[in-house]
C-alpha positions as a printed NumPy array, in Angstrom:
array([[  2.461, -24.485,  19.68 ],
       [  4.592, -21.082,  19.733],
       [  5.303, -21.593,  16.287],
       [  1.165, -21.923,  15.626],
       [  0.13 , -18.905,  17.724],
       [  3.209, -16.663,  15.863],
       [  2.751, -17.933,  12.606],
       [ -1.187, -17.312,  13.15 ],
       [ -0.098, -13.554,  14.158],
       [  2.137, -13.358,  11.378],
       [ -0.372, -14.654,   8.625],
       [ -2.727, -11.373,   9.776],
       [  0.109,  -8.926,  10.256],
       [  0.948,  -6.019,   7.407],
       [  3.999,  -7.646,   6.85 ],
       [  2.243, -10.739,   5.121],
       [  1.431, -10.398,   1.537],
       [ -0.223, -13.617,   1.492],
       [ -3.597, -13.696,   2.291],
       [ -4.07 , -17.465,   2.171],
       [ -1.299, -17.556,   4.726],
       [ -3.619, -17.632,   8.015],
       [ -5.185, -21.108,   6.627],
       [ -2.215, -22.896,   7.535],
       [ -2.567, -21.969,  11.111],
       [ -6.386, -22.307,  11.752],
       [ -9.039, -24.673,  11.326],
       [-11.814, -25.211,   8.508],
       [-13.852, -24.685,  11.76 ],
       [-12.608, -21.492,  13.203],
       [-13.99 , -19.477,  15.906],
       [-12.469, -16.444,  17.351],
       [-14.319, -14.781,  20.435],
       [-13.369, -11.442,  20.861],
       [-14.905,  -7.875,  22.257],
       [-17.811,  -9.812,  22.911],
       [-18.116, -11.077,  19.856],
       [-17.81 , -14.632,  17.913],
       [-16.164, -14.517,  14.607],
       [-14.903, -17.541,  12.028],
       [-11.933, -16.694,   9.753],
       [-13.828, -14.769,   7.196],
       [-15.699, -12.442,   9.358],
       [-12.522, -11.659,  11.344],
       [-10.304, -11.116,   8.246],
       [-13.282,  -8.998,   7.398],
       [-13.118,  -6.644,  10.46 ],
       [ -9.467,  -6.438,  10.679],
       [ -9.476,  -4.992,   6.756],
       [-11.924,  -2.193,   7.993],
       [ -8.992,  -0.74 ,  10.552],
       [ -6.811,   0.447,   7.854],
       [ -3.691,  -0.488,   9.344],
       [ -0.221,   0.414,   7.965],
       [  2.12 ,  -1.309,  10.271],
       [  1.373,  -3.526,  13.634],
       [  3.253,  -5.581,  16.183],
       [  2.255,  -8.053,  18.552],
       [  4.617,  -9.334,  22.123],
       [  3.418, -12.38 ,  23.1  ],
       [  4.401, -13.469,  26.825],
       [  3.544, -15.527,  30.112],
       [  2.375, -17.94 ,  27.626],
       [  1.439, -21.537,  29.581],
       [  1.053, -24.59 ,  27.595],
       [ -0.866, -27.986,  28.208],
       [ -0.803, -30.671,  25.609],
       [ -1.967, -34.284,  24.635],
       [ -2.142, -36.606,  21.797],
       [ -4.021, -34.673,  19.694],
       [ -4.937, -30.994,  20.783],
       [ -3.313, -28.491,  23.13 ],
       [ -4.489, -25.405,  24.84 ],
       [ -1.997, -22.576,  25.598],
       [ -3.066, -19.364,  27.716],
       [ -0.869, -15.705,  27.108],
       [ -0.564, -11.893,  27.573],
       [ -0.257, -10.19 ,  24.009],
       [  0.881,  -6.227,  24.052],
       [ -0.334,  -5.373,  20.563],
       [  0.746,  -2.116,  18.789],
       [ -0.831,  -0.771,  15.605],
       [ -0.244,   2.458,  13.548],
       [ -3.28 ,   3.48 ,  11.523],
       [ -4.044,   5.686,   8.923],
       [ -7.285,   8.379,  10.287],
       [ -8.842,  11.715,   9.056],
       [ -6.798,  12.94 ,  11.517],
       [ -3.329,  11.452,  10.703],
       [ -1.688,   8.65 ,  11.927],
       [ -2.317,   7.18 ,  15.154],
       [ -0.622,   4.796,  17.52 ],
       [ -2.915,   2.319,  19.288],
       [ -1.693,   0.206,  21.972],
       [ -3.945,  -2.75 ,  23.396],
       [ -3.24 ,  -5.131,  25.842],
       [ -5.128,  -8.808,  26.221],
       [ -5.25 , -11.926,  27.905],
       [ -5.311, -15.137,  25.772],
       [ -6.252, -18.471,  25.344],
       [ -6.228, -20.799,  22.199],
       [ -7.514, -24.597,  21.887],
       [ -5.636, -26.209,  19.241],
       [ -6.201, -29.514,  17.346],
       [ -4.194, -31.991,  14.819],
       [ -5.614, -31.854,  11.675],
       [ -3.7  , -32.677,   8.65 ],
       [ -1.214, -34.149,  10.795],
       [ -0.129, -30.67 ,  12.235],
       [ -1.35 , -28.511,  15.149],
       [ -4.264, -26.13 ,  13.99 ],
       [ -6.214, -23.485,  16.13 ],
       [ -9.437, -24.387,  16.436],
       [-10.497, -21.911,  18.843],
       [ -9.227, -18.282,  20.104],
       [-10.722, -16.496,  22.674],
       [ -9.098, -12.911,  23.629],
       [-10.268, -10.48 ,  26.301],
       [ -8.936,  -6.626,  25.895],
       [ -7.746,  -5.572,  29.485],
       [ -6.087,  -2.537,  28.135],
       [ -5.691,   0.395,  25.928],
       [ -4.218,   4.078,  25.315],
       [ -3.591,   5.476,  22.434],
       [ -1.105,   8.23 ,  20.858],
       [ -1.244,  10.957,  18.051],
       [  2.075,  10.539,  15.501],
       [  4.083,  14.081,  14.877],
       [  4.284,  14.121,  11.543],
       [  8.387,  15.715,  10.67 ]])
């Protein structure tokens, strides 16, 4: 299940140059509830392009895990940090959420079916530019 949630991470970080990638983690069936809102893949892959991100990282931790036969749920505390590009320069933002995902076999391999993540925190910092 750590190896899901990661890869999932990984598949949407800048460090990915695949974008099919994030299909081997999640579901045909999708759904991602976040800031209120419900997204599926396409309509989050969609939002994330709009924050012009050049560089990102994510610490996942506390991260409790129930399983059986065929799904699993697992809850966590992600400390995300993401430089962006804005008319003003680069800035660093720093969020903080608390996490759940309900995961499924399909294909014969763990898939997220559904993420649900609830911001709890956020500051945010102006780069110097040397």
């Amino acid at each position: 299940m750590k190896e899901v949630i990661n890869g999932m991470f990984y598949a949407i970080s800048t460090e990915n140059d695949n974008p099919d990638l994030i299909y081997e983690y999640v579901t045909d069936d999708y759904i991602l509830n976040e800031m209120g809102t419900q997204f599926n893949i396409e309509s989050f892959l969609d939002l994330i392009a709009t924050f012009n991100t050049i560089e990102d990282d994510w610490v996942l931790s506390d991260m409790k895990i129930s399983t059986d036969y065929n799904s699993a749920h697992i809850s966590l505390a992600n400390e995300g940090r993401f430089v962006v590009n804005t008319d003003t320069g680069k800035t660093v933002l720093n969020y903080s959420w608390l996490e759940s995902a309900y995961l499924v076999k399909q294909d014969g391999k763990l898939k997220i079916k559904f993420y649900f993540s609830d911001q709890v925190g956020f500051y945010q910092e102006k780069l110097e530019e040397f």
